[in-house]
N, C-alpha and C positions, 0 to 999 in steps of 0.2 A: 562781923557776919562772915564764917568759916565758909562762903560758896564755889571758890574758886578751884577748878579740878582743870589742867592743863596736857596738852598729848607729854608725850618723849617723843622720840626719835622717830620721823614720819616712815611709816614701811613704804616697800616698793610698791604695794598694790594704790597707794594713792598717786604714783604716779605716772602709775599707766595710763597710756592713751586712752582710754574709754570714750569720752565723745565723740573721737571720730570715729569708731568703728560702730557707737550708736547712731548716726547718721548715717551710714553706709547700709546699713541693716535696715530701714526705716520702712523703705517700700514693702522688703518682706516681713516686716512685721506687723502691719497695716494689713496687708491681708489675709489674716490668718484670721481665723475665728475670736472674735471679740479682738481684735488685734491692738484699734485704735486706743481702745478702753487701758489694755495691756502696759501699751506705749506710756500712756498719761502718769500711770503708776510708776512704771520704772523709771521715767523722767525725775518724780521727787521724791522716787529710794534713792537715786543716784544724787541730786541735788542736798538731801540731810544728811548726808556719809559724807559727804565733800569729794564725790567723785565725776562731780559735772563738770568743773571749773578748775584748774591750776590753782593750786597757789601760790602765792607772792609774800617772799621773804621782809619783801620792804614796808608789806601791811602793820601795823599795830595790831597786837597780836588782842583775841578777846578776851584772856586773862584781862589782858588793860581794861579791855571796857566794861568786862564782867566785874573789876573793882570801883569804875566810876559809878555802875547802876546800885552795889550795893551800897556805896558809901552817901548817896542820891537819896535811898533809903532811908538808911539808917538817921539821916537829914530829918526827913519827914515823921518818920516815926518820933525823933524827937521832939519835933514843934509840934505834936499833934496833929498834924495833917494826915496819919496814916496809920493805923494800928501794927502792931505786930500779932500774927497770926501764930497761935502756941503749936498748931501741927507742924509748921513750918521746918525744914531741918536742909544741912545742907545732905549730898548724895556723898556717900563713901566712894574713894577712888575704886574699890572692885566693883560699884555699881555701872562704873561707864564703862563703854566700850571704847578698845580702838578709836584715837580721833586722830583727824587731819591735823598737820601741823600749824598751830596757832590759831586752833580751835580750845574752847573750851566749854564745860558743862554745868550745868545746876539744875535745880527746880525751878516751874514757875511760877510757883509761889513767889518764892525768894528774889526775884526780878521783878516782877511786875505788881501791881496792886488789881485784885481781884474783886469783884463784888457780887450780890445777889440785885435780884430786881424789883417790880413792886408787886407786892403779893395782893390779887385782884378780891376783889367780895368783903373789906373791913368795915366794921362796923364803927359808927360811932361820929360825933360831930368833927368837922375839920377846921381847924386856925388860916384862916385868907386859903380855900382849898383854888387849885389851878388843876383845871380839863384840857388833857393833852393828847394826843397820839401815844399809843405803845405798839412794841415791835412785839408780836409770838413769835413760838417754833418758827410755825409754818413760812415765819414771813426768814427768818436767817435760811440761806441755803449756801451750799459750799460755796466758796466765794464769793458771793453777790448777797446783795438784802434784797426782797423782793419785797415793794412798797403798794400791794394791792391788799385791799381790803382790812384796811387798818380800823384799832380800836380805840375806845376813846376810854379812859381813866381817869378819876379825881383824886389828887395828892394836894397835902399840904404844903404851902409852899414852903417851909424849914425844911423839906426833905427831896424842892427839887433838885439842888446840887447830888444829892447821893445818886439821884436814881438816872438826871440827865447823862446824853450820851455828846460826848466831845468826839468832833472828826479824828479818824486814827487809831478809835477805840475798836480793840476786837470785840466782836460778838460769839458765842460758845453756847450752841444747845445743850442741854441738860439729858436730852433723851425722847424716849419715844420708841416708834421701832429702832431697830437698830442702825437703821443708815442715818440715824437724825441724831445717835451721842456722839456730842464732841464737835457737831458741824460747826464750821468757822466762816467768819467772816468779818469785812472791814467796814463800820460806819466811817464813810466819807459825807459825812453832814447831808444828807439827802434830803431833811426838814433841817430848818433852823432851829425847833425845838422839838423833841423826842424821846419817850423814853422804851425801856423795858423793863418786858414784865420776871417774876422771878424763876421761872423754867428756862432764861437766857440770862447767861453769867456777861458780866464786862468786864475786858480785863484791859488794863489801862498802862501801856509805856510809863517806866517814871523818869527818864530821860527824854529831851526834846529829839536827842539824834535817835532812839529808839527805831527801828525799822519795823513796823509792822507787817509791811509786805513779807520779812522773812517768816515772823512769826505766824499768821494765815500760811504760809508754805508749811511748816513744819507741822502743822496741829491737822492738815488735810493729807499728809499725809500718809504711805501705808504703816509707817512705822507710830505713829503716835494714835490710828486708828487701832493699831492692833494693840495699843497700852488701854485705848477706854476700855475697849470690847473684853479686856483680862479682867478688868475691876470694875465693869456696870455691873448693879443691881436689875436682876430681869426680875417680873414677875408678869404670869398671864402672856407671852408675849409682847412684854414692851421692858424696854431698858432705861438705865440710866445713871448717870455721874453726880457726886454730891462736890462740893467744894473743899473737903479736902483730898479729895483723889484729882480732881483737876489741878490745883497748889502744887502735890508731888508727880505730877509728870514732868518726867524728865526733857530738858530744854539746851542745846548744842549754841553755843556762843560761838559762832564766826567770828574772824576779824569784819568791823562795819564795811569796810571797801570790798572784802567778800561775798559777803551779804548782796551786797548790791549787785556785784556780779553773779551771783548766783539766783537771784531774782530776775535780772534782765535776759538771763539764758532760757530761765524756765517759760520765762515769760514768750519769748521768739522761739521755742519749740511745742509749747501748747500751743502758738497760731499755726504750725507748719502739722499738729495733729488737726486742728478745726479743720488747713485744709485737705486732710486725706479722707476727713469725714466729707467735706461740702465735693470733694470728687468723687468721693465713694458713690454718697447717695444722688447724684449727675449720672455715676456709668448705671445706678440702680435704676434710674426712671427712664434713661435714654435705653436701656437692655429689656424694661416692661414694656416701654413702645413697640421697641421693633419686634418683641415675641408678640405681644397682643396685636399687629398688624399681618404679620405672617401667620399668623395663628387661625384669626379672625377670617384672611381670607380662603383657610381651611373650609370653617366651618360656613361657610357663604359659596361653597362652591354650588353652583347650580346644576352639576352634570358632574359623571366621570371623569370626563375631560379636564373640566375645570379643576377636580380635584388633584388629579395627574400632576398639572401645571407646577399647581398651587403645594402641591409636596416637593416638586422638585427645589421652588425656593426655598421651603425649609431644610429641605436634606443638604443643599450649597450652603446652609449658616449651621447644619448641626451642629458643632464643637461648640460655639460662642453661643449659641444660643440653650443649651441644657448645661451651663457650669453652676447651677445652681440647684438646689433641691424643689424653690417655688416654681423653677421653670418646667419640672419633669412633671408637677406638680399641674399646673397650667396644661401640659403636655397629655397627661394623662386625663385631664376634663376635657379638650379637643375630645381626645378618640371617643367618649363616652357622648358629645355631642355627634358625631359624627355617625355615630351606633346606630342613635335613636331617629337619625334623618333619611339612614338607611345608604347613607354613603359608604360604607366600611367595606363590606361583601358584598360581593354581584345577585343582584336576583336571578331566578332560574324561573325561566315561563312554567315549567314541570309543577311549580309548587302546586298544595292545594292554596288558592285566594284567602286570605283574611276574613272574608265577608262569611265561606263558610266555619272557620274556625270561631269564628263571634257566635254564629249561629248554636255550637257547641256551647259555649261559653255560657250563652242566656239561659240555656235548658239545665244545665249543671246548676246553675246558680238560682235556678229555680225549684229544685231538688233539695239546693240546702236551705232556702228560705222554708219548706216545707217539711224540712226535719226538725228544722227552730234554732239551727248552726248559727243564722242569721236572720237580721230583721229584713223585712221587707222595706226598701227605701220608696220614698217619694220620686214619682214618675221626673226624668231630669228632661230636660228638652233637647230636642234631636237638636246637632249642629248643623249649623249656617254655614253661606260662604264667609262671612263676615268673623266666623269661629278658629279657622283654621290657617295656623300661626305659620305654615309652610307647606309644600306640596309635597305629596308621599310618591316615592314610587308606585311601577304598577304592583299589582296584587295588595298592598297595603289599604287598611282602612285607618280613617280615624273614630272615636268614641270617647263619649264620656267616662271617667273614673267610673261612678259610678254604676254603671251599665255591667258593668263583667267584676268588679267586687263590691262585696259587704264594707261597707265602710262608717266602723263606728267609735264615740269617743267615751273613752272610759271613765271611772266613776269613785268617789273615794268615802269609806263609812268614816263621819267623825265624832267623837275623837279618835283617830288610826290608836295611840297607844292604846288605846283598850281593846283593839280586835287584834293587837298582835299576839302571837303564838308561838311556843315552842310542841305543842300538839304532835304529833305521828299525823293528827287526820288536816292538818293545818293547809291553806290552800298556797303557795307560791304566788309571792307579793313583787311583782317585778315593778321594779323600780327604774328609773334612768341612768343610776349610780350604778346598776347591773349590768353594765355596757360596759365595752373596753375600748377604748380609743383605736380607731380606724377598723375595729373587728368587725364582722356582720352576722356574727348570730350569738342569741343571748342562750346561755347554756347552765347556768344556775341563779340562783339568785341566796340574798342577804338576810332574809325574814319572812315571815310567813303572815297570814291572817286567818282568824277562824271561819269555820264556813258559816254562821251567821252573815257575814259581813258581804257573801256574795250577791245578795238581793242590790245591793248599795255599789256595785262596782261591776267590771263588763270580765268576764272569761273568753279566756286566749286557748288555743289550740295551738300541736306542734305543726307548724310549716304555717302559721298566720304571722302577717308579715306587722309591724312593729311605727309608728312612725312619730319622732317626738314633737312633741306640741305646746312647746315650751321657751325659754328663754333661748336655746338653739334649736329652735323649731326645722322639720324634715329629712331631719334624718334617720333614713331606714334601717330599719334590722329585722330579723327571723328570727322566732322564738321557736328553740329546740325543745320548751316543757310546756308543760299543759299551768296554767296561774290566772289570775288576776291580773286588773290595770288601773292604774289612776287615771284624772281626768289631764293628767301631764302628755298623756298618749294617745292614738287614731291606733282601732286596731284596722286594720285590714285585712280578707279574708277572700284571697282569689281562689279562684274556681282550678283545678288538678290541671285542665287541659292545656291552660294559659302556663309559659315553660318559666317558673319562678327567678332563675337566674337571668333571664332577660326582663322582669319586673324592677329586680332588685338593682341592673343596669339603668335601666330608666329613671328610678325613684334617686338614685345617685349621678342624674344628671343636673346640669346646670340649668338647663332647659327646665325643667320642672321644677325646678328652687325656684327660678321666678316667677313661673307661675304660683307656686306655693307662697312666694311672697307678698303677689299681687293679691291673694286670696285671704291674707292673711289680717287678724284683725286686732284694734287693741292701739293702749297708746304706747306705755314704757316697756312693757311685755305684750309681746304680742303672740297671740295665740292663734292656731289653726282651724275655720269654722267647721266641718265636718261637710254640710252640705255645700259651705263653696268646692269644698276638696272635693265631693261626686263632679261637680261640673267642670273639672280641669280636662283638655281634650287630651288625650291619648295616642300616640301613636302604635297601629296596632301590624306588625309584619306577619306572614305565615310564620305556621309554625316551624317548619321546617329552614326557612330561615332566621328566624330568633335562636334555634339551637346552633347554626354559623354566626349569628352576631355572639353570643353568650362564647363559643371556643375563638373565638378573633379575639376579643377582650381578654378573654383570659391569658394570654399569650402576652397580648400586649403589654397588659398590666403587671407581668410576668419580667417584663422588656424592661417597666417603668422601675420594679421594684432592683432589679440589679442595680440601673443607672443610680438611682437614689443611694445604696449602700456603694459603690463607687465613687462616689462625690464625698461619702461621710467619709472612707477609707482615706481619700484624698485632702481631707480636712484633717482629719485627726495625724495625719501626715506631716503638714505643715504647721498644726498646732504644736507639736515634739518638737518639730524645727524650732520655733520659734523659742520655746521653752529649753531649748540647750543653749539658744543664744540672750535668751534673759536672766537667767539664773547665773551664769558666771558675772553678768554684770552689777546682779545685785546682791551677791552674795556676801 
C-alpha cells in the first residue's frame, strides 16, 4: 500500500515563532468584528500546517506510523475483517503541500476504515431484529454528539457489528445545508449501545494508538472544510459528500507525540477563546445595564431639571457608553421617547393649545369621512384618569388614535395570482416586501392588481401613513403612490393639519410599540386589531411645537447616523488590522 508521502528539508517558515506572536495578538483580535469566531479558525489553520507546535527531532517521524496503520491494514484486509475500497489510491507527492518536518500525508480512505450507516424505511421480515437508538445529522454537531431526541430503529441482529458505534469512532455528516457537510465529531460511548443512521459515515482508527482527537482537529477544520465545500453535491440549496470524496480527502500524518501536542494546545487556546467570548458577553450585559439605567432615567425624568441632571450623567459616560452601534441605537429610541413626552424642546406659553388644534383636526376629519376618503369609525370612549400612561405638559392634550385618523385594515382578493397584472390601468399592489429596511416612505412598488380586485381590498392615498400588521407588526411608513393594501397592513389616514413628521416620530416610538403590543392579538403571529389601534392614547403637542419636536429630531438623528458610520469606520479599521495580522499567519 504505496501511501507514504514524507516532507524534505523543513523551510524556515515552520520555524518561526508563530505562537507567541498569536498570543500576543489575542486581545486584539477578539475584538474586532467576529473576531473570536476569526481566532478559533486560525488556531486550526495554524494547528494542520504544523505551525502551532515546534517540532521535535527526537519524535518518530509519521512516515513510521503512517507504515504501521497501513501494514494494520493490509492485515485486516487479508483476514477479511476489512474490505478494500477500489477508489482508494495513494496521493502523488505534487498533490501535497509543503509539510512540517516528520510529517506525513495520504488519504483517508487508506488509513482509516470508513462506513455507511442504517438506511431507515426497509422493508421486509427481520432474522432476531434488535430496537436501538440512532444518531441523525442533527444530533452530530462539530465536535460534540448532542443526545436529545433520539430515534429508535430496527436491525438485524447479523448487522449489528457493522452499524454499532465503538468509543473513538469519528462521526462525519454527509450534508445538509452547508455548515452540516463534513461535520465531525467523536463518539466517546455516550450509550452503551448505539447506532447510526446512513446520512452519518463512521470512520473508525485501525490502530489502538490512532488519535482521534487529531483527526476530529483536522476534518473541522478550515482547510478540510474548504475540500468538502470543492466536491459537495448541491442541489436546491442543500449539499453533500458521498463516500468516495470523503476516502480521498487528504489526511497530514504527525508524528503521534505531535499529534498529541498539537491537540493539548488547541485544546488550552479554544478555552482561552471561550474565555474572551464569556468576557465579552459579561462587558455586553454589564455595558446594556449601565446604558439601560442611564438611559431609563432619561426617559423618567419628571421635570427639566430632572432631565438636565439626568444628561449630565450620560454625557460624563459618553465615550463608553455609544462604542457600539446598538447603544446609538438605544440612544436614538431615548430621544424619540423623550419627543413624545415632550421633554426634548421647551414649550412656549405663545403656542396655540392642542385642544384648539384637535378641534381643527375633528372638523377636517369629518370632511373626509364625508367625501368617502374614509369610513366613519365607531364612536371610541373619551379617556379616563385611569387612561393616561404619563402627564403632558401644559398646552398638550391627550386622544385616542382614533379620534383625529381614519384607521383601517386592508383587504386581499383570493386567489391574488389571478388579479395580478401587467395592465397600464393596473392598480399598485403595495406589499411589505415594498419597504426598504430602516427607509420611511414607500415610493414604488413590485406588482400591480387589476381594478376588479379593488372592491376586495382598501385604497391608499399619497401622504396616508402605512403600518404593518404582521409578523413584525408597527412599523410605520408613508406611501408616496396612490395603491392598494392587503390585510398585512393598517392604513392610516391623518387629517393635513396634524404635522406628519411628528406622527411618524410617534408611531416610531417605543412608547407606542408597547402599546401596539399590548393591543396586539393572536397566538404565533400576531396581528394588529384595528379597533384596539383607535383606542391607543395619543399624545397630542401644539402645533407649533410638533414642527420644534420634528427639527430637534432630525438633527439628532442626524447626530445618531454620523455616530453610527464612525463606529463602522472604526470597525472596519480594526477588522484590516486584524486581517493583516491573520493572513501572514495562515498563509
Amino acid at each position: 500500500m504505496n501511501a507514504v508521502l514524507t516532507a524534505g528539508e523543513p523551510s524556515a517558515r515552520y520555524l518561526e515563532p508563530l505562537q507567541p506572536t498569536l498570543v500576543r495578538q489575542f486581545d486584539l483580535l477578539a475584538t474586532a468584528p467576529a473576531g473570536v469566531a476569526r481566532l478559533r479558525e486560525l488556531i486550526l489553520t495554524l494547528a494542520v500546517q504544523g505551525k502551532l507546535v515546534p517540532q521535535d527531532s527526537s519524535d518518530e517521524p509519521g512516515s513510521a506510523l503512517l507504515g504501521q496503520i497501513c501494514a494494520e491494514k493490509d492485515r485486516l484486509i487479508a483476514s477479511g475483517q476489512a474490505k478494500r475500497d477500489r477508489s482508494e489510491s495513494a496521493l502523488e507527492v505534487d498533490d501535497a503541500e509543503e509539510l512540517p518536518s516528520g510529517w506525513a500525508v495520504t488519504s483517508l480512505g487508506l488509513v482509516s476504515l470508513i462506513s455507511g450507516g442504517v438506511t431507515l424505511g426497509r422493508k421486509g421480515a427481520l432474522i432476531e431484529p434488535v430496537t436501538l437508538p440512532y444518531l441523525r445529522v442533527a444530533n452530530v454537531q462539530r465536535w460534540r454528539v448532542e443526545m436529545h431526541d433520539l430515534k429508535q430503529v430496527t436491525i438485524a441482529a447479523s448487522e449489528l457489528k457493522r452499524f454499532e458505534l465503538c468509543s473513538g469512532d469519528l462521526l462525519i455528516t454527509e450534508g445538509g445545508d452547508w455548515d452540516k457537510v463534513g461535520r465531525t465529531a467523536i463518539w466517546r460511548g455516550e450509550l452503551a449501545e448505539c447506532l447510526h443512521q446512513n446520512h452519518v459515515f463512521k470512520l473508525r482508527g485501525v490502530l489502538n494508538s490512532w488519535n482521534s482527537e487529531w483527526a476530529q482537529l483536522y476534518l473541522n477544520s478550515p482547510i478540510a472544510r474548504t475540500y468538502f465545500a470543492s466536491c459537495a453535491k448541491q442541489t436546491t440549496n442543500l449539499a453533500s459528500i458521498n463516500m468516495t470524496q470523503l476516502r480521498a480527502c487528504r489526511f497530514p500524518i504527525p508524528p503521534l507525540a505531535e499529534q498529541a501536542r498539537i491537540v493539548a494546545r488547541v485544546d488550552e487556546l479554544m478555552h482561552l477563546c471561550d474565555a474572551l467570548e464569556a468576557k465579552g458577553r459579561l462587558e455586553a450585559a454589564q455595558h446594556a445595564q449601565l446604558l439601560s439605567t442611564l438611559l431609563g432615567a432619561l426617559t423618567d425624568s419628571a421635570s427639566p431639571d430632572e432631565l438636565a441632571a439626568s444628561w449630565q450623567r450620560v454625557a460624563a459616560h459618553f465615550d463608553l457608553l455609544l462604542d457600539r452601534p446598538e447603544a446609538v441605537d438605544a440612544l436614538e429610541q431615548t430621544l424619540l421617547q423623550l419627543a413624545v413626552r415632550g421633554l426634548l424642546v421647551p414649550q412656549d406659553p405663545n403656542d396655540e393649545p392642542a385642544s384648539v388644534l384637535l378641534e381643527r383636526i375633528r372638523a377636517e376629519k369629518n370632511r373626509l369621512i364625508a367625501a368617502g376618503k374614509i369610513k366613519r369609525d365607531e364612536q371610541v370612549a373619551p379617556l379616563a384618569g385611569d387612561d393616561l400612561p404619563f402627564a403632558l405638559p401644559l398646552g398638550w392634550e391627550w386622544v385616542r388614535f382614533g379620534a383625529i385618523a381614519g384607521i383601517e385594515r386592508g383587504g386581499s382578493p383570493r386567489p391574488i395570482q389571478s388579479y395580478l397584472t401587467d395592465a397600464d390601468d393596473g392598480l399598485n399592489w403595495i406589499k411589505i416586501g415594498d419597504t426598504e429596511k430602516g427607509g420611511k416612505y414607500i415610493t414604488a412598488v413590485r406588482e400591480k392588481i387589476r381594478p376588479e380586485g379593488l372592491s376586495k381590498t382598501r385604497r391608499v392615498y399619497p401622504g396616508d401613513f402605512l403600518l404593518t400588521n404582521s409578523m413584525s407588526f408597527g412599523r410605520p411608513y408613508i406611501t408616496q403612490i396612490e395603491g392598494c393594501i392587503h390585510d398585512g397592513w393598517l392604513r392610516i389616514s391623518p387629517p393635513s393639519s396634524l404635522d406628519k413628521d411628528y406622527l411618524y416620530t410617534l408611531l416610531s416610538s417605543a412608547f407606542i410599540r408597547k402599546l401596539f403590543e399590548a393591543a396586539a392579538a393572536g397566538g404565533v403571529v400576531q396581528n394588529l386589531n384595528a379597533e384596539k389601534v383607535r383606542g391607543v392614547p395619543i399624545p397630542l403637542p401644539p402645533a407649533r411645537e410638533q414642527a420644534r419636536i420634528v427639527a430637534c429630531v432630525e438633527e439628532l438623528r442626524r447626530l445618531c447616523t454620523a455616530l453610527r458610520q464612525r463606529l463602522a469606520a472604526g470597525q472596519a479599521t480594526q477588522a484590516h488590522l486584524a486581517e493583516t495580522l491573520v493572513e501572514p499567519a495562515a498563509a
